[in-house]
C-alpha positions in Angstrom: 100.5 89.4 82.2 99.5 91.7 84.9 99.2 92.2 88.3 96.2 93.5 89.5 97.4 95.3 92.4 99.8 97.4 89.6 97.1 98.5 87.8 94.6 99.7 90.5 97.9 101.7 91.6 99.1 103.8 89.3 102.4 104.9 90.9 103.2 101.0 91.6 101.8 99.5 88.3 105.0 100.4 86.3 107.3 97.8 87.7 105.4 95.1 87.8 103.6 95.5 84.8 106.9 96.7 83.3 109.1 93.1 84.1 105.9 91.2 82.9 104.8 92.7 79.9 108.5 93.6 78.4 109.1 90.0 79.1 106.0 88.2 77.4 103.4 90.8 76.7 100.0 91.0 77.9 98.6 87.5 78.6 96.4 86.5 81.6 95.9 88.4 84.9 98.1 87.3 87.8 97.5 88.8 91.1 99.3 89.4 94.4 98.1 90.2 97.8 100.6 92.3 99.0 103.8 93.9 97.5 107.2 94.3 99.6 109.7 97.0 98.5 113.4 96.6 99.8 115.4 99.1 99.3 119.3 100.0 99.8 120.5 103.3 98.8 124.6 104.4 98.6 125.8 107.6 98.9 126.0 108.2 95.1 121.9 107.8 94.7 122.5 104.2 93.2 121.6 101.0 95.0 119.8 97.9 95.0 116.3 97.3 95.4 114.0 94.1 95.9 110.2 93.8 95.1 108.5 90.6 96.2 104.8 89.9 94.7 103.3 87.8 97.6 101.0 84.6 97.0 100.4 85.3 93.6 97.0 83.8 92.0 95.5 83.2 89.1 91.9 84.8 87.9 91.7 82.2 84.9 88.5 80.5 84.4 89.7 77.6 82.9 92.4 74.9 83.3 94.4 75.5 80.2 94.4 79.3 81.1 95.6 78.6 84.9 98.2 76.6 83.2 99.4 79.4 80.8 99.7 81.9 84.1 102.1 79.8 85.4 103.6 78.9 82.6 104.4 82.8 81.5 105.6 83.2 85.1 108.1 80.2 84.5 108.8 81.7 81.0 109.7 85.3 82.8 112.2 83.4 85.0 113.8 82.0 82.4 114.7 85.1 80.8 118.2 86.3 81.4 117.8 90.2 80.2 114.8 92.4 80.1 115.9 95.8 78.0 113.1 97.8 78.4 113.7 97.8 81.9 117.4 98.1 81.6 116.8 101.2 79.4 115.8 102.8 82.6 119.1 102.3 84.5 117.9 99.1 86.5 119.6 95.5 86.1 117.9 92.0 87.3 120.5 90.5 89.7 118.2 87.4 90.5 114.7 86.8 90.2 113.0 83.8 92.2 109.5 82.1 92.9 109.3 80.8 95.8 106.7 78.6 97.9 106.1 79.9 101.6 103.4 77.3 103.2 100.1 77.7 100.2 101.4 80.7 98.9 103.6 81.5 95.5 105.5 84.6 95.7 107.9 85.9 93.2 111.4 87.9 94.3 113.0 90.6 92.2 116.2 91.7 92.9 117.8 94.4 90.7 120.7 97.3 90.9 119.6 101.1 89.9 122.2 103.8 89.0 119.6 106.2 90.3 116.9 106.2 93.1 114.8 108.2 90.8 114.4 105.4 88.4 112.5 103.6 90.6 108.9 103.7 89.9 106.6 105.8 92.0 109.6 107.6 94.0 109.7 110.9 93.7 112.4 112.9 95.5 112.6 116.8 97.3 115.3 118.9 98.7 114.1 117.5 101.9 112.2 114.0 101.6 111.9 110.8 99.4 108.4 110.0 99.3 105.7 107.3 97.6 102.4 107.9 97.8 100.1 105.1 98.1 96.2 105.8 96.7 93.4 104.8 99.1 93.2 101.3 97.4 95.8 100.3 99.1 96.6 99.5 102.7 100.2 100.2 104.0 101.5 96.8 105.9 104.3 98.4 107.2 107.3 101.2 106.6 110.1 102.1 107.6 109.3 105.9 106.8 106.7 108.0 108.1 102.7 107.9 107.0 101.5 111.2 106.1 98.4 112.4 104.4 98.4 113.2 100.9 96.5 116.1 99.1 93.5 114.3 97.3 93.4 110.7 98.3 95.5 108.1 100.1 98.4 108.5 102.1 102.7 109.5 101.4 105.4 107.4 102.5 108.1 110.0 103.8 112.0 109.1 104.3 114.6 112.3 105.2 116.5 112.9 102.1 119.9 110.9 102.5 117.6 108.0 103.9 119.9 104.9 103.2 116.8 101.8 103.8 113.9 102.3 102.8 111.0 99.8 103.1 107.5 99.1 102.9 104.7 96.5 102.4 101.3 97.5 100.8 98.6 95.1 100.2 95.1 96.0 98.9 92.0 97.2 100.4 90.0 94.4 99.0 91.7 91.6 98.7 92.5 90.1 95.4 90.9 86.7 94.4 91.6 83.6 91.9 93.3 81.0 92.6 96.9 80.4 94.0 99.1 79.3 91.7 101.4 77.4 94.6 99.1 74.3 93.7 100.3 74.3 89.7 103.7 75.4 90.8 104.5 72.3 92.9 103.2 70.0 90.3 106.0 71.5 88.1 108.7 71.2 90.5 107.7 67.4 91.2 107.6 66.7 87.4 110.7 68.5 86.3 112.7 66.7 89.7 111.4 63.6 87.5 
């Protein structure tokens, strides 16, 4: 399973795709509209970060495979441990689906020993920075946009930054359908 927004974005596709596929390999294509990163960094360059995938949807063209794309989203939270992304210094602390109105979105929260091990941030004497490729539009940061040499645009924070946020969704907007519809269903037959 992976999200399309990960794999149009190369320095954002490794998480995602990472907690999916090292969790149930590479079935069906969920997508998200938008991706939030939450970050909260300690003195010591260890933290905790959050990454929420926001009204995630389905490209399936049948029933059975819509069904399946939930069901290996249900089959990822249900998984206690995921060692290829602990192997990187990262722990899950809680990982949630959640509806919000017609939308589906997924919460990861996880603990890092090191800000470097989080995918896409790279780190300078003087900044932290992401950059974000012209696919992508940025929502909203809590660092400063600059331009990037080639294409798209770098998210700056001062080295020593302690929060560091931002929301990116893409250019063209991703379509399928949501997978809140399927998800209710479950939740009213498993309340059963």
């Amino acid at each position: 399973m992976l999200f399309r927004s990960q794999l149009v974005y190369p320095a954002m596709k490794r998480l995602g795709a990472f907690l999916f596929l090292a969790v149930i390999g590479s079935f069906g294509c969920v997508t998200d509209t938008a991706v939030q990163h939450l970050i909260r960094v300690n003195p010591d360059g260890s933290g905790i970060a959050v990454i929420i995938f926001l009204d995630l949807r389905s490209d399936a063209v049948s029933d059975s495979a819509y069904a399946e794309d939930l069901n290996l989203l249900l089959d990822f939270l249900a998984h206690e441990k995921i060692s290829e992304f602990e192997k990187n210094g990262k722990k899950i602390l809680k990982k949630e689906l959640y509806l919000d109105g017609d939308s589906l979105s997924l919460r990861v929260e996880y603990e890092f020993r090191d800000l470097r091990s989080i995918d896409g941030i790279r780190i300078t004497d003087d900044e932290i920075f992401f950059v974000v490729n012209k696919s992508k539009r940025i929502l909203r940061t809590n660092g400063k946009i600059k331009n990037n040499s080639g294409d798209g645009k770098r998210l700056v924070w001062k080295t020593g930054t302690r929060q560091i946020s931002y929301s990116i969704e893409d250019v063209v907007p991703s379509e399928g359908q949501s997978l809140s519809l399927a998800y209710r269903l479950h939740l009213e037959e498993t309340a059963q």
